[in-house]
C-alpha positions in Angstrom: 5.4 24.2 26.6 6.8 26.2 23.9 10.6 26.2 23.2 12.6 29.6 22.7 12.8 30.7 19.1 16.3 29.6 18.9 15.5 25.8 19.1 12.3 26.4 17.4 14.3 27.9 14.5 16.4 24.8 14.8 13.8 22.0 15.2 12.5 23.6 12.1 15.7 23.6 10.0 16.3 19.8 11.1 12.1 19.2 9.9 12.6 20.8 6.5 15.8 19.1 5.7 13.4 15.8 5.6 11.1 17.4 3.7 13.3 19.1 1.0 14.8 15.6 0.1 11.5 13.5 -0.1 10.9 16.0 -3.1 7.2 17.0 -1.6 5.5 20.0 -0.5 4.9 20.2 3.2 1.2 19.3 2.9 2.3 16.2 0.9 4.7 15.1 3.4 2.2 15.4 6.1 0.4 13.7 4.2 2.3 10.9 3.5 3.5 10.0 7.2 0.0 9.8 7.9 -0.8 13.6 9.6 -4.7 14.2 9.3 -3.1 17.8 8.6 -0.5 19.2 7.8 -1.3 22.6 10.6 1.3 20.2 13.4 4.3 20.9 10.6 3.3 25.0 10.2 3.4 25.5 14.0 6.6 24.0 14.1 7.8 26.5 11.1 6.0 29.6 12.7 8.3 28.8 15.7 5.3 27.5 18.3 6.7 24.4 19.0 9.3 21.8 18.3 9.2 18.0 17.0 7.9 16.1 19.4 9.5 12.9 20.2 6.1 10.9 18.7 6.8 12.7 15.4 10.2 12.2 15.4 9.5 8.6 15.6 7.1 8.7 13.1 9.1 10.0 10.7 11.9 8.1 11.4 9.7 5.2 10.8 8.8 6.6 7.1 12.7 7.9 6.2 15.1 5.8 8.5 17.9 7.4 7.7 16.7 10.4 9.5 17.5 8.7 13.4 15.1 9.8 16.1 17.8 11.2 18.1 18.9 13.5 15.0 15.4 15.1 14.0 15.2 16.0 17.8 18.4 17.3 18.7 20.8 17.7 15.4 22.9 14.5 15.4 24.0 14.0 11.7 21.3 12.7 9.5 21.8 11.6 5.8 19.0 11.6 3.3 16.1 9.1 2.9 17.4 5.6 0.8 15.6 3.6 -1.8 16.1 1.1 -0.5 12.7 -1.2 -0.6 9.9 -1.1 -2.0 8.0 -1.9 1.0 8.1 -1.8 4.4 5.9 -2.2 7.2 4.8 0.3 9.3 2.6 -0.7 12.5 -0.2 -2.2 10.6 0.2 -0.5 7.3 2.3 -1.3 4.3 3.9 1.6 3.1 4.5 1.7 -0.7 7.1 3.0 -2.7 6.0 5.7 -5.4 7.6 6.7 -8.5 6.9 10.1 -9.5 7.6 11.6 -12.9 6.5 15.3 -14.5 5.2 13.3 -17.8 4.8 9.7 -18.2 6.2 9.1 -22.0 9.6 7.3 -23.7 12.5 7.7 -22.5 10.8 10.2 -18.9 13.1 9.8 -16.4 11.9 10.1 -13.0 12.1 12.7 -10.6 11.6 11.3 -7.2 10.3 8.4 -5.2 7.7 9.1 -2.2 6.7 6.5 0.3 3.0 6.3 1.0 0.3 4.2 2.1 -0.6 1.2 -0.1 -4.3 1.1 1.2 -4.4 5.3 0.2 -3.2 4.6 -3.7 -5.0 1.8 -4.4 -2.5 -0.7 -5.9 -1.1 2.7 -8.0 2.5 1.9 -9.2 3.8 5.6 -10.5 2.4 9.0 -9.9 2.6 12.6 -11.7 1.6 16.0 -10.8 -1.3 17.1 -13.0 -0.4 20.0 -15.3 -3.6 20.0 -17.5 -5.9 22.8 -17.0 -9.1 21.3 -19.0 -8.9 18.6 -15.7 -9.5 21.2 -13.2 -12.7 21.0 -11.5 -11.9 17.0 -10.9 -7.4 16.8 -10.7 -6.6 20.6 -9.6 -3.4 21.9 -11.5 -0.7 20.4 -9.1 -2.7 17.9 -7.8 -0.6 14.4 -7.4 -2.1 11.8 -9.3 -1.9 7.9 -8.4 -1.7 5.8 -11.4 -1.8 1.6 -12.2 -1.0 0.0 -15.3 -4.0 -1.2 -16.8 -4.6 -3.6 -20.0 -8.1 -2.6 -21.1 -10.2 0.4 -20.9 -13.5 0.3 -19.1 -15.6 3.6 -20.2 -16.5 6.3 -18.3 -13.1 6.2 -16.2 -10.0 8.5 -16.4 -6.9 7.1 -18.1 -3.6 8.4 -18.7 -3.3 7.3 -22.2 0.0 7.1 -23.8 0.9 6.9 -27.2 4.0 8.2 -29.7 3.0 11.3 -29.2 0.3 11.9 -26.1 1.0 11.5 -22.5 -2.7 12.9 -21.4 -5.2 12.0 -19.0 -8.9 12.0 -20.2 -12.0 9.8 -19.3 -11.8 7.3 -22.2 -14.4 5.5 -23.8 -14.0 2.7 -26.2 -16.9 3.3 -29.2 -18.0 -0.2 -30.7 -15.7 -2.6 -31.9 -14.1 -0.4 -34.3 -11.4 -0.1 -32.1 -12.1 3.6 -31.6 -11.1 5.0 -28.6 -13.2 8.8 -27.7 -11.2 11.1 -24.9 -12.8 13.7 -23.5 -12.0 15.8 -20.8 -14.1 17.6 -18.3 -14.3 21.3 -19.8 -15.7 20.1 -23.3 -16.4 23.6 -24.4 -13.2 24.6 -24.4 -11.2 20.9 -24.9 -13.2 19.3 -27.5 -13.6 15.2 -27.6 -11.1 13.3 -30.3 -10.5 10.1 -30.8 -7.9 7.9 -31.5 -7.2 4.5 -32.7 -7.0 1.6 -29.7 -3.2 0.6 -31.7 -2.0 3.9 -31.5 -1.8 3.6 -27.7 1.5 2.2 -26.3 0.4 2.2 -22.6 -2.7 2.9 -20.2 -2.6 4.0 -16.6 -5.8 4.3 -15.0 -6.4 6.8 -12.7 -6.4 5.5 -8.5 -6.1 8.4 -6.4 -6.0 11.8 -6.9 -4.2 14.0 -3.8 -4.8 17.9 -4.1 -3.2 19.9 -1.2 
């Protein structure tokens, strides 16, 4: 049964003030407390229904500081704590995400997102994907999962780091000359280069990549 548009308007307000502090888009969120879609959350914007009391739970389960009781009828709520690293979640582990706009010295983060451990793969950090040449494979704003990695196995993507590159390119080590080639995916108009292996400072290999 649909509520009037005065506690719709409300349920909505209460829904977005999650939403806002996790630092993600309302796809993402969706996303990350484990919505097939994210179509439940717009219905509850567009004023057709509230927050039930399964997604208030669900959410509660993902950002505990937002009670049950608050997300369905206003109570006080305080934002989401960084607290662990993991918790468990029926029979998931959830993972805490670092994100940052540019992985490079001295890049401070910009948020933390908790998210499935089985979706990212053992990913550590993430950033959102700003690099046009990438496009037909990470979508500009896309949300990419990335692990430390020690050694470079060709053919795969890589966010390779060095004093002065934080880019993500499908790397190929040439020989044993300790060449490394980068290429991206629009070679016509992002041309291979290559750099030297001791050049690199770090190596992130690419785990997931989420485009809403």
């Amino acid at each position: 049964m649909k509520k009037d548009n005065t506690s719709t308007t409300a349920d909505w307000a209460r829904l977005n003030e999650v939403v806002k502090a996790s630092g993600m888009s309302v796809n993402a969120f969706a996303l990350h407390i484990g919505l097939p879609r994210s179509e439940n959350l717009y219905q509850i914007k567009k004023g057709n229904h509230g927050i039930s009391k399964a997604l208030a739970g669900t959410i509660n389960s993902y950002f505990p500081d937002y009670s049950v009781g608050g997300l369905l009828s206003g109570e006080p709520s305080a934002r989401m704590t960084e607290d662990n690293e993991r918790v468990e979640l029926k029979n998931d582990t959830v993972k805490r995400i670092t994100v940052y706009n540019r992985i490079a010295l001295g890049c401070k983060p910009i948020y933390n997102i908790y998210i499935s451990e089985d979706f990212v793969n053992g990913a550590e950090v993430a950033i959102m994907n700003k690099d046009e040449s990438l496009a037909s494979k990470i979508p500009v704003g896309a949300m990419v999962f990335l692990k430390p990695a020690r050694n470079i196995i060709s053919g795969k993507f890589y966010l390779i780091v060095t004093d002065e590159l934080s880019i993500i390119r499908k790397a190929k080590v040439l020989d044993n000359s300790g060449t490394v080639l980068l290429s991206t995916i629009d070679t016509h108009n992002y041309p291979d280069f290559e750099i030297d292996r001791n050049e690199i400072t770090a190596i992130y290999s690419v785990e997931k990549i989420f485009a809403e």
